[in-house]
Structures are given as C-alpha cells and as structure tokens.
C-alpha positions in Angstrom: 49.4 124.7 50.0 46.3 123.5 51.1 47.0 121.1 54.3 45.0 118.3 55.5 45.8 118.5 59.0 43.6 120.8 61.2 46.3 121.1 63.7 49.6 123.1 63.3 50.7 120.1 66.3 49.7 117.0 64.4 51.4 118.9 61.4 55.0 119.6 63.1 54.6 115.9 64.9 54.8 113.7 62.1 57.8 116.0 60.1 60.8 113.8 61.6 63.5 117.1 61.7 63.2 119.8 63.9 60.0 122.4 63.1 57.6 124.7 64.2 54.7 127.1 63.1 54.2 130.9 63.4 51.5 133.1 62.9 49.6 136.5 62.8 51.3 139.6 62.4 54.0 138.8 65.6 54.9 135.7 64.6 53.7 134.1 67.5 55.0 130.1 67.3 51.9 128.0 67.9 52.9 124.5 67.7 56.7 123.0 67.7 57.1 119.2 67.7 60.5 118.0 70.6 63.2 118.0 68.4 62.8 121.9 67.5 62.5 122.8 71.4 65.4 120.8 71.9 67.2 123.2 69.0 66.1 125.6 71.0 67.3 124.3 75.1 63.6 123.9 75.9 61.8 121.3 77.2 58.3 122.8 76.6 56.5 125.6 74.5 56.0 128.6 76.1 52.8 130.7 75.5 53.2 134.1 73.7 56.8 133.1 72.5 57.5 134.9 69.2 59.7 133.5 66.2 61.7 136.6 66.4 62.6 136.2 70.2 63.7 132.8 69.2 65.7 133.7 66.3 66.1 137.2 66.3 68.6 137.0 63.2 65.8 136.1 60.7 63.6 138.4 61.1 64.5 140.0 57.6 63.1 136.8 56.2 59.4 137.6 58.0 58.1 139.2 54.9 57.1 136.3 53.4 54.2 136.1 55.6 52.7 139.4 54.5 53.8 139.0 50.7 51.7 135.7 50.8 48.5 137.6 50.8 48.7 138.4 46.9 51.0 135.6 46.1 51.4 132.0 45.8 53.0 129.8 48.3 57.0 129.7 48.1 59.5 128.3 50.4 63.4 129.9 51.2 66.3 128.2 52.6 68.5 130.3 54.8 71.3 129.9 57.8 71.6 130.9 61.0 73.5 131.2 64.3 71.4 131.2 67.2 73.0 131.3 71.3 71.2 128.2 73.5 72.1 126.9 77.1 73.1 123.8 77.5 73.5 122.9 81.3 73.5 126.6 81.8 76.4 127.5 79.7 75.8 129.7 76.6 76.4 127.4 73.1 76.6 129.0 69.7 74.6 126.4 66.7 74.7 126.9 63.6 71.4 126.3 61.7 69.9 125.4 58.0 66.4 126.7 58.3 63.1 126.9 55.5 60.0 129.1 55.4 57.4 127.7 54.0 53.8 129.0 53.7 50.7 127.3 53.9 46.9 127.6 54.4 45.0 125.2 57.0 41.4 123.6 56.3 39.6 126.8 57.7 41.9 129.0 55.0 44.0 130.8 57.9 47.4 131.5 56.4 50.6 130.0 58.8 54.5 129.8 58.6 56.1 126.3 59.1 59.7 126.9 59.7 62.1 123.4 59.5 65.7 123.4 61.1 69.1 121.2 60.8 71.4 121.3 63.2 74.9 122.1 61.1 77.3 123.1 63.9 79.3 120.3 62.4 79.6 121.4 58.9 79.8 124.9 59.3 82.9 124.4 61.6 84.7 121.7 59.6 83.9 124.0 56.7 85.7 127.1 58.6 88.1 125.0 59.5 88.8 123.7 56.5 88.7 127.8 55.1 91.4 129.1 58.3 93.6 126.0 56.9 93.9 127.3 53.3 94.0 131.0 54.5 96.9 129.5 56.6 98.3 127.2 53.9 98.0 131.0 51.5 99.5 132.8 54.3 102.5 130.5 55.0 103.0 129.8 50.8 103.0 134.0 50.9 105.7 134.1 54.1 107.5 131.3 52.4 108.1 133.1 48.8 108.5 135.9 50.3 111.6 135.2 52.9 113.2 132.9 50.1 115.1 135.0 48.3 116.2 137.3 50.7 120.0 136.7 51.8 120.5 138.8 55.3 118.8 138.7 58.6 117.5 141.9 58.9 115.4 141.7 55.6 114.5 138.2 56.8 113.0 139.6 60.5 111.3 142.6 59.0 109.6 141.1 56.1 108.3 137.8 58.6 107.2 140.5 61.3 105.3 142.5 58.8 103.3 139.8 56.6 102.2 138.3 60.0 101.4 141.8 61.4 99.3 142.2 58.6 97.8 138.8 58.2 96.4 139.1 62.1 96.0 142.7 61.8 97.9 143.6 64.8 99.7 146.4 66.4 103.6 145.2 66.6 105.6 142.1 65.6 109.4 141.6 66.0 111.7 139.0 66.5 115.0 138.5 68.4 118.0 136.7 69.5 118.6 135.4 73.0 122.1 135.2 74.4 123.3 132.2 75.8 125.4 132.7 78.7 122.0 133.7 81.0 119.3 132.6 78.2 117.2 135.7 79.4 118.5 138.8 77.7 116.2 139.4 74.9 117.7 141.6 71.7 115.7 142.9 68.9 117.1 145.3 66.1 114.0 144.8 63.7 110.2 144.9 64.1 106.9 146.2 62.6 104.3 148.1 63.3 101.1 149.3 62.0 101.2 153.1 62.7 99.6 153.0 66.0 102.4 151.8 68.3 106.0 153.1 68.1 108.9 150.2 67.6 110.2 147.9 70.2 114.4 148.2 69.7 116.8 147.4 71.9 117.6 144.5 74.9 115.3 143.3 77.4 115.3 141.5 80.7 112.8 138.4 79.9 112.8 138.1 83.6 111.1 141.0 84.3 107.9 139.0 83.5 108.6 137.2 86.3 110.5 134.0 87.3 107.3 131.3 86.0 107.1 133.2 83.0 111.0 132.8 82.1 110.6 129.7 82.9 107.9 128.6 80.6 109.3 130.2 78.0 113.0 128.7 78.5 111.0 125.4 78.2 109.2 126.6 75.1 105.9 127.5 76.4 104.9 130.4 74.7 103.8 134.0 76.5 100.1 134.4 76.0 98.1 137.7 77.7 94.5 138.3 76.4 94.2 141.2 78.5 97.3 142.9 80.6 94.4 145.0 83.0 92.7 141.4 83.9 95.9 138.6 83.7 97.3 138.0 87.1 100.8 137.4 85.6 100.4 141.4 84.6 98.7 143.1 87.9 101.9 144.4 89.6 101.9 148.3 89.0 105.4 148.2 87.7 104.1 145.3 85.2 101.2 147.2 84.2 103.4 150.4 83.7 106.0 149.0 81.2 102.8 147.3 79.1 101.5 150.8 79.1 104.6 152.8 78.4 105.1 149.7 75.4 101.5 150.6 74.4 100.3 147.2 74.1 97.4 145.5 76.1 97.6 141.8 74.5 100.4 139.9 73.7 101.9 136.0 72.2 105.9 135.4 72.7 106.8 132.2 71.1 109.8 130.7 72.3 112.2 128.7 70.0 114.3 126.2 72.1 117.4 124.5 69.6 119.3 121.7 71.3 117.7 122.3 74.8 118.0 126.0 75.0 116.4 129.1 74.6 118.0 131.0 71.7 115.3 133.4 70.2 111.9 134.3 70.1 108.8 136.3 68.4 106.4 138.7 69.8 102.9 139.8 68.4 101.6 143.0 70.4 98.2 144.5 70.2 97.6 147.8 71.5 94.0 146.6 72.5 92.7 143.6 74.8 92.1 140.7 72.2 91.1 137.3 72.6 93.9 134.8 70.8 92.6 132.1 69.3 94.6 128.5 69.2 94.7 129.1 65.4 96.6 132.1 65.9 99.0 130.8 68.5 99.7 128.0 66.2 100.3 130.4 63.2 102.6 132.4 65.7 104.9 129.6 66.5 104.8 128.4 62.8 105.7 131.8 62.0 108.5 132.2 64.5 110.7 128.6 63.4 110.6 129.8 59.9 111.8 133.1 60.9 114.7 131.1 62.6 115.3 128.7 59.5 115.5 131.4 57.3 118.2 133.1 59.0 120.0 130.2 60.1 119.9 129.4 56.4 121.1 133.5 55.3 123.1 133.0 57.7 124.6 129.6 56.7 125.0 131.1 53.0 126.9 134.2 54.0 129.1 132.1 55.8 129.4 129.6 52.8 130.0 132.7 50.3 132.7 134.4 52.8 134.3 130.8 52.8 134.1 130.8 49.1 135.5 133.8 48.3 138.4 132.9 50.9 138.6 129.5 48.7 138.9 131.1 45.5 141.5 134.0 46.4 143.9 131.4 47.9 142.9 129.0 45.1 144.0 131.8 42.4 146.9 132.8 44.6 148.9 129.7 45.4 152.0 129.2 43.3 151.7 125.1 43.2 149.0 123.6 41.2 145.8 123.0 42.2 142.8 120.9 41.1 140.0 118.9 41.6 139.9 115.0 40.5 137.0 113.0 39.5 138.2 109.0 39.1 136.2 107.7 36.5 134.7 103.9 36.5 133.7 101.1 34.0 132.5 98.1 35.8 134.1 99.4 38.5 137.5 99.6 37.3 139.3 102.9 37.3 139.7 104.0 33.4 140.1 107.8 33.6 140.4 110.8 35.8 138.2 113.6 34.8 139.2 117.4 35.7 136.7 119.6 37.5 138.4 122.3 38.5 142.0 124.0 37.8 143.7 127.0 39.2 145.6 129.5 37.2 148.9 128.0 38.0 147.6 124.3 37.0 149.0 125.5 33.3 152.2 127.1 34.4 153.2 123.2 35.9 151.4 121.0 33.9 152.0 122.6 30.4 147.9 121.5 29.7 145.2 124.9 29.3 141.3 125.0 29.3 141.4 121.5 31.4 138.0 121.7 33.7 135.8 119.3 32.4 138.0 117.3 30.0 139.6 114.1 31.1 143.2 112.8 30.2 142.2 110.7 27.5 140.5 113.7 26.0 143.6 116.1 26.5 147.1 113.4 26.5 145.0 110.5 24.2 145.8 107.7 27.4 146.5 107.6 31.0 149.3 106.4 33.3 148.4 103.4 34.4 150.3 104.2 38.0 148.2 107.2 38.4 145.0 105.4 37.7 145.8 102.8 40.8 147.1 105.5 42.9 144.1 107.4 43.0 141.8 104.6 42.9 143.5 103.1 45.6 143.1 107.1 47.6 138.9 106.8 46.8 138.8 103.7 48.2 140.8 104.3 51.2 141.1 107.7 51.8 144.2 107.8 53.4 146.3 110.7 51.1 149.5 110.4 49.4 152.3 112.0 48.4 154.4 111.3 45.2 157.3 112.4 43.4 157.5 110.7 39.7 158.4 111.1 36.6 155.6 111.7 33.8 156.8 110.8 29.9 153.7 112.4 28.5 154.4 115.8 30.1 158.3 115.6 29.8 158.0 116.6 33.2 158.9 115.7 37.1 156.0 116.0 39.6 155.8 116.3 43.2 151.7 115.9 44.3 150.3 115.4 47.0 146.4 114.1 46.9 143.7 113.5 49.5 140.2 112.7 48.7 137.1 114.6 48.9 134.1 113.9 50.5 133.4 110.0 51.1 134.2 107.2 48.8 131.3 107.8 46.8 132.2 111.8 45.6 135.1 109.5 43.6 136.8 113.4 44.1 140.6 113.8 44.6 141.8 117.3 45.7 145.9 117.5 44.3 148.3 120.3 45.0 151.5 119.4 42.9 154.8 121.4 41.9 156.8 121.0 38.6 160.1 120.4 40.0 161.9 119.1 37.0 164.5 122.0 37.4 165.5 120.8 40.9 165.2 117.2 39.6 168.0 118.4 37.4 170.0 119.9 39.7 169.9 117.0 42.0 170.9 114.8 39.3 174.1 117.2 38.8 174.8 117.2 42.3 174.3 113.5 42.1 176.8 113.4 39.2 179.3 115.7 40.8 179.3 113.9 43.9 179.9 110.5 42.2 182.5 111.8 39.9 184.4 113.3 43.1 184.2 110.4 45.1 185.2 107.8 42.7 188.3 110.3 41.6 189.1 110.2 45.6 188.0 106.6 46.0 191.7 105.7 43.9 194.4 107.8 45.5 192.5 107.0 49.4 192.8 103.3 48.3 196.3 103.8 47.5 197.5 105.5 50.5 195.8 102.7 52.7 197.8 100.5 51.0 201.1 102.4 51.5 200.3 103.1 55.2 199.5 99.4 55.9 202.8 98.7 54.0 204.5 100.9 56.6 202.6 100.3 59.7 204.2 96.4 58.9 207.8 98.0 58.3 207.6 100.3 61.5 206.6 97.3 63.7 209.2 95.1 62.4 211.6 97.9 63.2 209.8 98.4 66.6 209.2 101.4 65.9 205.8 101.7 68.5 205.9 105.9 68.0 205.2 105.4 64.1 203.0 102.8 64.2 200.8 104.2 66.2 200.4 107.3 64.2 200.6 105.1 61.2 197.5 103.3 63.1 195.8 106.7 63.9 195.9 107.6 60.0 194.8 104.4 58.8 191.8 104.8 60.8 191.0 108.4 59.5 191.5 106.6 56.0 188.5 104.5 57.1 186.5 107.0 58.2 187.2 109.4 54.7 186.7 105.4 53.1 182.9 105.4 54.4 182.2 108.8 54.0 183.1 108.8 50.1 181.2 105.4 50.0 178.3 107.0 51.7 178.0 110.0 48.9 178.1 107.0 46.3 175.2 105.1 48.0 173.2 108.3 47.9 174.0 109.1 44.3 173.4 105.7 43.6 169.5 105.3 45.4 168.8 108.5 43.6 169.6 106.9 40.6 167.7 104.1 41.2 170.6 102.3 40.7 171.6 100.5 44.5 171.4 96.6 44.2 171.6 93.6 46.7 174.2 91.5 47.3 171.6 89.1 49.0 172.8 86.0 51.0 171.9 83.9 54.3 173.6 84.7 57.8 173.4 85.4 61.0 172.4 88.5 62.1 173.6 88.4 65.9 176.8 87.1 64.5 176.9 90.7 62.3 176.5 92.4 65.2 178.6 91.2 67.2 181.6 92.1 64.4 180.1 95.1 64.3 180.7 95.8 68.0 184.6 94.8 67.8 185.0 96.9 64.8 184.0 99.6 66.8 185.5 99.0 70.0 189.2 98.5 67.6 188.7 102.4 66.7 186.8 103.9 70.4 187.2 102.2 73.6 185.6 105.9 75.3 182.2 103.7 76.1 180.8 100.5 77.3 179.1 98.4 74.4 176.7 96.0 75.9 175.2 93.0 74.0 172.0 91.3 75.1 171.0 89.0 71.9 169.0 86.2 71.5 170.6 82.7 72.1 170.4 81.4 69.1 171.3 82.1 65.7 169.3 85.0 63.8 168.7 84.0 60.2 168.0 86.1 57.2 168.3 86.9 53.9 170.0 90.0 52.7 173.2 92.1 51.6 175.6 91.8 54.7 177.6 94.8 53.9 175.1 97.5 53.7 173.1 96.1 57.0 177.0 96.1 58.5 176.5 99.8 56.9 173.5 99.8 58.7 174.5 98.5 62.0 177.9 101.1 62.0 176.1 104.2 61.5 173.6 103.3 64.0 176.7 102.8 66.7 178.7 105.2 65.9 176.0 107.8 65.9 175.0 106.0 69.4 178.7 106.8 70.4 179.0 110.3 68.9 175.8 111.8 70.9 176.4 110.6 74.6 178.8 111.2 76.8 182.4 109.4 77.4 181.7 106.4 79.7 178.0 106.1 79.4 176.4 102.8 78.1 175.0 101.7 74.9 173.0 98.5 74.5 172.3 96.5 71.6 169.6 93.4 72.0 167.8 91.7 69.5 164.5 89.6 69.6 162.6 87.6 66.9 158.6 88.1 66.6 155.7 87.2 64.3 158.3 86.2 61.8 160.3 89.6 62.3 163.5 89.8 63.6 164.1 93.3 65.6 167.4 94.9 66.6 167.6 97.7 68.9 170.6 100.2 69.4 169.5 102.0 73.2 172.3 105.1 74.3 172.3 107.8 77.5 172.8 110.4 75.0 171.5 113.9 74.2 168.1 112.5 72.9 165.9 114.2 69.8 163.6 116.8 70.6 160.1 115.4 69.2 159.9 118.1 66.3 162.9 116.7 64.5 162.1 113.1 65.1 160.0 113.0 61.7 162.9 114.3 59.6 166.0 113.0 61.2 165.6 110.2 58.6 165.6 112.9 55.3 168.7 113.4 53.0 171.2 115.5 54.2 169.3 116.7 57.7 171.1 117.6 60.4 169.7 118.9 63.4 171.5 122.5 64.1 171.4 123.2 67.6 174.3 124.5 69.8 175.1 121.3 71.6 175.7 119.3 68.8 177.9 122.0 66.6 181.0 120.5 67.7 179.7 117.2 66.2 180.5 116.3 62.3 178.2 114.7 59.7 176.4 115.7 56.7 173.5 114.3 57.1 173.4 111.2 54.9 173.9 108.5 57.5 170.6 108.1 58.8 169.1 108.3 55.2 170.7 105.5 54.2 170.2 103.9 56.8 166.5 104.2 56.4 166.9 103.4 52.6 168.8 100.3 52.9 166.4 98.9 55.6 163.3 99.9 53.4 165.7 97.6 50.7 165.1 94.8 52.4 161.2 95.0 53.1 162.1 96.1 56.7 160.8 99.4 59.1 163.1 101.8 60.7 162.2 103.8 63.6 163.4 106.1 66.8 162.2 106.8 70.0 164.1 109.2 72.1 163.6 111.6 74.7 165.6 114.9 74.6 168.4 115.1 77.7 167.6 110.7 78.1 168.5 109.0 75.3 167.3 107.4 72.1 166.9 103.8 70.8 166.6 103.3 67.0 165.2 100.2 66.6 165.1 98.0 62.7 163.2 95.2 62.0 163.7 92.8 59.0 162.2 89.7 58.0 163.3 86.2 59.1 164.6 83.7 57.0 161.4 80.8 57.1 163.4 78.1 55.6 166.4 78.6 58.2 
C-alpha cells in the first residue's frame, strides 16, 4: 500500500497498539512507537537492532519481505513467545503479531509489524486445556479403578495410568502402619522399563525427622533434583536415591482421622521440575487410590459377611424371614414377605413366600399380628410371642426385632412351630389335673378323719397321739398345696385361672400369713415392719395368701435355723409394695432371670437336700401379673434375697 506518511515514526505513532517497522535485507527496525518497546523491556530504540534479535522465533515469517518484490501487498497473523526483563527478572509473553507490507512516498518497500500482548489468553486458554486433560485423565483413572474388586488391581492399575499420563519413571502406593505411623509398605508399583520396582517396607524416617514430619501432617514430599535439594545432600541420602535410581520425586501423604495411614510416590530417574499441576494431580490421584480400596475393601468385607449371612440363614432349623409392615394412611394393613429361609416352609406350611403378602397367600391378616408389629416399627423394642394361629392350624413361638430405623418399616422374625410340644404340654397339663383332682378326694378325706382323731386323742389326753396326729395333719397341708399348686398351673395354661376379687387389707393378710407359718415352723424369727395403717386393695385373697406363703416359706426353706426374715410394706405413687428380706443362701445373678419360669429349679449342691418342683415361684409371678402388679428379686449369693411385689391401691378406700 501506498502510505501517506513520509516517516516510518509518524506512521507507528498514531497506530494506538504496540508496532514497529523493519527494513532492508537484515530487517533492521527503524521506527517503533512506546508501547512496542515497552513489549519489548525497552525504554528506547536502539541503533542497528534487528527484528530477528528482537524476535528470533519469527524469522521463518521474513520472506514476505523478499516475495513482495513480484507480488502485491499481503498481511499474516502469527504468535509468539518472546523472553523480556522486567526489573531484571526474565518474563515469558505471549504475543499476537501481523506483517504487513507497504511502500513509502519515495517507493522504498518496508515491514510494519503490530503486536498484542496475550499472556492472559494464552494462559487461561492452557489452563483451561491441563483442566480437561485433567478432567480426561481422572474420568480415565475413575472408569478404570471402578470395576475392579481387590487392592492389588486397584494400586497397580492407579500407579500405571498416572505413570503414564506424567510420563514418569515409577509410581507405587502403600500402607502405613499405625502403631509408629512411619513404616512404609508397598507390594504393588509401576514402572516404565527404566527403573526396577520399589517392593518391600521402608523407614520414612530415613528422610529425615522434618520430612516425617511434614508428611505425618500431610505435606507432601517434593525433590526437583536429589544432587541440588539440601533435604538430599547427606552421602548416605544421595546413595539410597541412587541405588533406587531415581533423581526427582512427589510422596503425597493421605492423613484419615488425624493420622498418617498411606501414601503415593511418583519417581523419575531424571532431575525434573514438578509443576503445581502435577502435585495437585498427584494428591488427587493418591485419595482415589485410598477410596477405591477402602471401598474393595468395604465390599469384600460386605460379601464375606454375606456369604456368612446366607449359610447360617439356609442352615438354622427355626424359621427365618424378613418383614415389611405395610401402611394406608398410616395404619398398618398388611405385612409383606421379603425374604424366607428354607426352613420358613417346614414351620409355616406356606412355599414361594418372598414377595407376596398375607392377604395374597392366607386372603386376610391377624389382626394381633398387625398391632404387634406395628407397635415393634414404631418402637423398636423386640418381642417375643407364643400364640396360637387359626389360619395355619398351627402354634408359634417368634421372636421379632426391627430392622434398620422406623422408616425401613422391616421386621427380622425367627419363629419355631411348636404345636407338638403345645400338645404335649396340654397332656401333661391334663394328666396333671386328672391326678391331682383324683388325690384332691381321698387327701380331703383323711384330713377329715385325722382332725376327727386329733379331737378324740385330746379328749382322751392322749398328748403322744396328738401330736403325731398334729405332725400328719400338717404334712396333709403341705401334700394339700402342692396338689393345688399343679392345678393352678394346669389351670393358667389353660387360660382358665379366674379372680375371686374383693376389698381387704393387705397388712392384715400378712399378718395371718405370718401366724400360719409360725403354727407349722417356729426354727426362725419372723419380723413385721408394716405400715400403720390399713393397706387397701382389690383382689382374690386366697391366691395373694398363695402368694404371700410361697414367698415365706421359700424365705424359711433357704436360710439357716435362727436367722431373721423381715417382711415390711410401704404405699407409693398409688402402689402398694411388700417386701419379704431373708439371710439366706442368695441367687447367683445368672439364675435370677429364670427363677421365675415353670418348673425351674436351680441344681446346685447346696440346695439338693431342699424339695420343690419348681412351680412356686411361677405362680407366684403369674398370679401377681393377675392382678396388674410386678414381681421382682434382688439377692446376693452367700447374703440373702428380698422378693419384693407391688399391686395397686384401692383409690376409693
């Protein structure tokens, strides 16, 4: 183009970006306004100064000059990197630069070269590339490691992607053990061929005390250069790096819950710069190297679990399954099965269950189920029950606890079909009835005859027979409650035991109690501490007399001739309590949850001389449970026990 300045300098002061103009065959620059030689670091032009000292990396672009001579004026775009001192520090800029040829006034053929300064863009732009080779990279490391189920897979695979991504010598990662949190163990690594593997355990503090440190704190290990880092220049330092092969090094440090527990280390067998990208990508690299084996980890453990789950679950004799309450408007309306074992069939008479619900499989639900295991999701506390079911034609004994939090709505039931020892209960029960009312007859009459002689012999002053007369008529008593005691069981296992309810005093009832004792045993000293006034309630007065007699007599039975036994009573919060306190033998704690079971005794050598069969206590427990009361012990073996009963007060007394 033809220009209509006659000076290259008014030309290059008026363009408001950075430029200059060249020319003659070396491209000498004769005129540069102030925001090129700022570009450039300088303050002024110097003489002589050619365009390819200035930016040495165009210089393939200088043709254009000698092409112009047969051809018409063009202009080309191009970029650059050029090295400038700012404050007398070498600074890399990028730079967007044009060539553009012209002719002045006179004809002479020039150059005019235009800059931009894009430092900026050219670094966001790399930036912007590292963070979706990174986001690639990480996606690759990612799908890679997912699948893969065991540690060692895990470790080799991470170490070799990232080997190859930074195309470096060695990676390998490692567990730390936790007793000294410097003992360094790795089984897997990678390599690229030039280095051999780095196996085995190794002393972390044999980088020194700072460097442990650092990386106990989770400071990672960086080394540019083992020959030149100060951390490295002891000759036994410099000697393992050598014998390891490796002149550059990153250890990132993973620190769970405040303490070291593994790391992973990239070795190059040459000196190498590390960027801050790469650190970054190291430590990125290393906790997803730790998350994927906690999580192979975390599943092996899960599927060992499992397959212990499943061989008990297919082994156990009882039924098993898994319970899912259904709701409508939050009201319980059917239980849903989601999982059976093999024996579920053999007690439960239903097959193919999982999945189904009882409507599906019986055409209703019992209703008492329903509430039971609502009543278990909402509370969580488990049950156990033994009933009756009419669909089944079966007995059940289950016991259910829930899974998971109220919202899983799960129940976990282990139950056994014990209709067979249902019915052989029931037969006992029978038996036992059937024998005690046939003794209940002839007993009755031969208390009548003996009392019918104990009057005759003391008329006839006969003391000899009627004491022995007296002797047998208190045997009589004892074989009286004994057979009265089998009917009671028979009878609450029947469901058949009734109250004779009325209002009385309950001191008063234990204070007959006491003389009717004291008439038959005299061997200890019965001590009555009750309240001073009356104690009413409302309930059968025989069976709490029951109550009250086994209670003493056992009290009597397990402590020694002479010792004391105290009975007190209280009223509280609308409860009145009687307690029964001996010096006896006491109950060792591991039989003082059963003591209260049918037919329990505790058989131990001290007490062998001592008769019962075990129902005393049971029925005692039953009868109190009767009458909306609690029944409990608290004894200490070689000390002692106290049985304490509490029943409700009468309020309108």
């Amino acid at each position: 183009m033809k220009s209509i300045f006659e000076s290259e300098q008014s030309l290059v002061e008026v363009l408001p970006i950075p430029a200059c103009v060249a020319s003659g065959a070396g491209f000498f620059i004769t005129a540069a306004n102030g925001s090129m030689l700022g570009l450039w670091g300088w303050k002024d032009l110097k003489p002589e100064t050619s365009l390819k000292e200035v930016y040495p990396h165009i210089a393939q672009h200088f043709d254009v000059l000698e092409d112009s001579r047969t051809c018409a004026p063009s202009s080309q775009t191009h970029e650059t990197k050029i090295s400038v001192l700012v404050d007398g520090k070498a600074v890399e800029k990028h730079l967007s630069y044009s060539l553009k040829r012209f002719r002045l006034a006179s004809g002479d053929l020039r150059l005019l070269i235009t800059a931009e300064d894009i430092t900026e863009q050219v670094t966001r732009r790399f930036k912007l590339e590292e963070a979706e080779r990174r986001h690639a990279f990480l996606l690759r490391l990612s799908d890679t490691l997912r699948p893969l189920a065991d540690a060692p897979s895990i470790q080799t695979e991470a170490s070799r992607i990232l080997g190859e991504y930074l195309q470096i010598s060695r990676v390998g990662y490692g567990e730390v053990e936790q007793n000294e949190q410097r003992y360094f163990t790795t089984e897997y690594s990678w390599t690229d061929g030039t280095v051999p593997p780095y196996h085995g355990t190794h002393d972390l503090a044999g980088f020194g005390p700072d460097v442990l440190q650092s990386l106990r704190s989770g400071t990672a290990l960086v080394i540019d250069d083992m020959l030149e880092d100060p951390r490295t220049a002891s000759p036994a330092m410099q000697a393992a790096f050598q014998a390891l092969q490796f002149r550059s090094v990153i250890t990132a440090s993973l620190i769970k819950q405040g303490r070291l527990v593994a790391a992973l280390y990239v070795h190059h067998h040459e000196a190498r710069q590390w960027t801050e990208e790469e650190k970054l990508l190291v430590q990125d690299v290393a906790e997803r190297t730790w998350a994927a084996v906690q999580r192979a980890s975390a599943e092996r453990n899960l599927r060992e679990s499992e397959e212990k789950f499943r061989t008990l679950f297919n082994s156990i004799d009882e039924g098993f399954c898994v319970i899912e309450v259904l709701y409508k408007d939050n009201v319980a309306v059917d239980l849903r099965y989601l999982l059976a074992n093999p024996a579920f069939e053999s007690h439960s008479g239903m097959a193919s269950v999982e999945g189904k619900s009882l409507i599906e499989l019986l055409g209703s639900v019992d209703s008492f189920w329903l509430k039971a295991y609502d009543e278990l999701v909402q509370t969580g506390k488990p049950v156990r029950i033994e009933r009756y079911s009419e669909p089944l034609n079966r007995w059940m004994s289950v016991f259910s606890t829930r899974i998971g939090d109220q919202s899983t709505r799960q129940v976990a039931v282990v139950f056994n079909d014990i209709t067979e020892q249902k019915h052989s209960e029931q037969l006992k029960n029978d038996f036992i009835s059937m024998v005690s009312h046939e003794l209940k007859t002839p007993l009755t009459s031969l208390n009548a005859h003996l009392q019918v002689l104990n009057r005759n012999s003391k008329k006839q002053n006969d003391l000899f027979t009627s004491s022995s007369i007296e002797k047998s008529l208190v045997q009589v008593g004892r074989m009286h409650r004994l057979i009265q005691g089998f009917l009671d069981v028979a009878r609450f296992e029947e469901g058949k035991i009734y109250l004779n309810n009325s209002l009385f005093d309950l001191n008063e009832l234990v204070q007959e109690t006491r003389e009717e004792l004291l008439l038959i045993n005299r061997s200890h000293e019965i001590i009555l501490n009750l309240t001073p006034t009356p104690v009413t309630i409302s309930g059968d007065r025989d069976k709490l007399g029951q109550v009250l007699i086994n209670l003493l007599s056992n009290a009597v039975k397990y402590s020694r001739e002479g010792s004391r036994v105290e009975i007190s009573s209280e009223v509280s919060g609308g409860l009145s309590e009687i307690k029964i306190k001996d010096e006896g033998i006491g109950i060792k704690p591991e039989y003082i949850d059963k003591i209260f079971k049918r037919f329990y005794r505790i058989e131990e050598q001290k007490n062998k001389h001592i008769s019962g069969f075990g129902i005393g206590l049971y029925l005692c427990a039953e009868i109190i449970k009767l009458h909306k009361g609690s029944i409990n012990v608290c004894s200490e073996e070689g000390k002692g026990s106290t049985f304490i009963f509490s029943l409700p007060v009468d309020r309108h007394a």
